[in-house]
N, C-alpha and C positions, 0 to 999 in steps of 0.2 A: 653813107654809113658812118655810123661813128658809137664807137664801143667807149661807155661810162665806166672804170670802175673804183667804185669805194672799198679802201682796205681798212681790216679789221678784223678782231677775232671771232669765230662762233661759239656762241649760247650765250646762258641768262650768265654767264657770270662776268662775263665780261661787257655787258649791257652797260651805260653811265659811265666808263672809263674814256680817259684821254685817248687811250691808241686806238677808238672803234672810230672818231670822227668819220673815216671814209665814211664809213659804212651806215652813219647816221646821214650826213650829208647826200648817200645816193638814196638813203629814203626817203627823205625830207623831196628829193627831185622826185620819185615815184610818186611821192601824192601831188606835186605840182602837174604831175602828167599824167594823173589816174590809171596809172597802172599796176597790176601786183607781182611779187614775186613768184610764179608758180612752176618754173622750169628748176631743172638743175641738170647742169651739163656744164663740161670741163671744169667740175669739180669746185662749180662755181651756182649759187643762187641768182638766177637768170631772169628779167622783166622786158620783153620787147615792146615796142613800138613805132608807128609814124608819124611823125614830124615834116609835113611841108610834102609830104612823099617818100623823105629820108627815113632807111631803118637807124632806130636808136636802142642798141642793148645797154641794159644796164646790168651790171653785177659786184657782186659779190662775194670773194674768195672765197672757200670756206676749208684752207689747207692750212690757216693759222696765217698769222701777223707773217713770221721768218720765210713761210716755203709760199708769199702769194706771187712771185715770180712763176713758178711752175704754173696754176691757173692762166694769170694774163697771158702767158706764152701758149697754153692751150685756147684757149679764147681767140688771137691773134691769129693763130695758122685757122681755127674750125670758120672765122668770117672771113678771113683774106686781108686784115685790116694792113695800111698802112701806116707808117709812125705819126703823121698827122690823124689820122682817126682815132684817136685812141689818146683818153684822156684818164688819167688816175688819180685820186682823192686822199689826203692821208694828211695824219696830224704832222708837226713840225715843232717839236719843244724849240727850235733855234732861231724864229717866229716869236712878237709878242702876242700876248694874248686876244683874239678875237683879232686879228687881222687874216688878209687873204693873199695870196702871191702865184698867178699864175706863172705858168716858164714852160717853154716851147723844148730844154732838154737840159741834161743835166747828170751829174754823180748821184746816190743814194743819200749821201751825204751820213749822219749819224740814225738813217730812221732803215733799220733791218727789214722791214718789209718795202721798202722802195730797193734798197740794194738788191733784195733779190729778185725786183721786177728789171733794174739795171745788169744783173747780171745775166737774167735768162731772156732779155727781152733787148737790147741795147739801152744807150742813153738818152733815145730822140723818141720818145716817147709825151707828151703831153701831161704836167702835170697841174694840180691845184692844193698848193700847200695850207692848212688849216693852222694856224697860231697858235700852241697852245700854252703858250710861255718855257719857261725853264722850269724844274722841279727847286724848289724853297732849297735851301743851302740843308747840307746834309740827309737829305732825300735822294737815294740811289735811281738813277734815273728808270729804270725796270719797275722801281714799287711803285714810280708817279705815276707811268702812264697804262699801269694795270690795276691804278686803286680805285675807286669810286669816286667821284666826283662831289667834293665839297657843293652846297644847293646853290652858293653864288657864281661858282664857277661854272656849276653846268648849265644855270639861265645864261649865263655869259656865251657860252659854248653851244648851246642852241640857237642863240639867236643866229652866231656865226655860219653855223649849219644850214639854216636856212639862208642866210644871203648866200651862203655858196652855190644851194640850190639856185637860187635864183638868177646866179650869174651866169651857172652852165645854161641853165633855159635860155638866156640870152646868148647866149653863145652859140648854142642848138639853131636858134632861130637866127642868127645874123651870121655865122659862121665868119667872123673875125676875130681872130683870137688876138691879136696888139688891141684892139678896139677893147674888149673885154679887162683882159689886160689893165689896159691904160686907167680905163673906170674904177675897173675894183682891187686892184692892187693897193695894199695900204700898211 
């Protein structure tokens, strides 16, 4: 078993901004693994599937960037996951741009939707931090990563999204996270 999720905010307005990566990122894995989003439960847009024999959910909060601790924690009790199951997706302004950083546990650090998965969830939780730089000097860090995406930035920011996809697929499939890790960390 191993529970995916990308954090981000719901609807079109928030589409193209820095704080949706999770949530592009577990897309980007949905269509590597053709499946779609059609469930919703615990308050979460839901895609399952198998892998090898393994269930893999993949989700998407959909309580808002602040409260996606509540979801993952509902998630986490409804499959029985363990902290090694359970892997979470989110931008990282403290990250440069278009890199990746898996980490096996950790503080929220300055990104409010991981704090509140650390808070309602512990700290041993699986994560995959997406790069998305610092916000430009005098850009309050809330406008950067709720504004739209400059078109250089967000080719920049897609492509990332997909290798992210494509590390979990690897990860899905070798289930070595130092291995993973190791490769795609940068």
């Amino acid at each position: 078993m191993l529970l995916v999720v990308g954090l981000g905010n719901p609807g079109l307005s928030y589409k193209n901004t820095v704080h949706n990566m999770g949530f592009d990122t577990v897309d980007n894995l949905a269509k590597l693994l053709n499946v779609d989003f059609k469930k919703k439960e615990c308050e979460a847009k839901i895609a399952e599937v198998f892998v090898k024999g393994e269930k893999i959910i993949l989700a998407k909060p959909q309580t808002y960037m602040n409260n996606s601790g509540i979801s993952v924690k509902q998630l986490i009790s409804k499959y029985a996951c363990k902290s090694d199951e359970v892997l979470v997706i989110f931008d990282d302004v403290a990250i440069p741009e278009g890199a990746l950083r898996f980490r096996k546990k950790g503080s929220g650090g300055s990104h409010n939707g991981m704090k509140s998965v650390v808070q309602h969830c512990g700290e041993n939780v699986y994560r995959l931090r997406i790069g998305v730089g610092a916000p430009p000097e005098n850009v309050p860090l809330m406008k950067y990563v709720l504004s739209k995406l400059p078109k250089e930035k967000k080719n920049n920011l897609e492509h990332t999204t997909k290798r992210g996809a494509e590390a979990i697929l690897e990860y899905i499939n070798k289930r070595d996270f130092d291995l993973i890790g190791n490769k795609y960390n940068g």
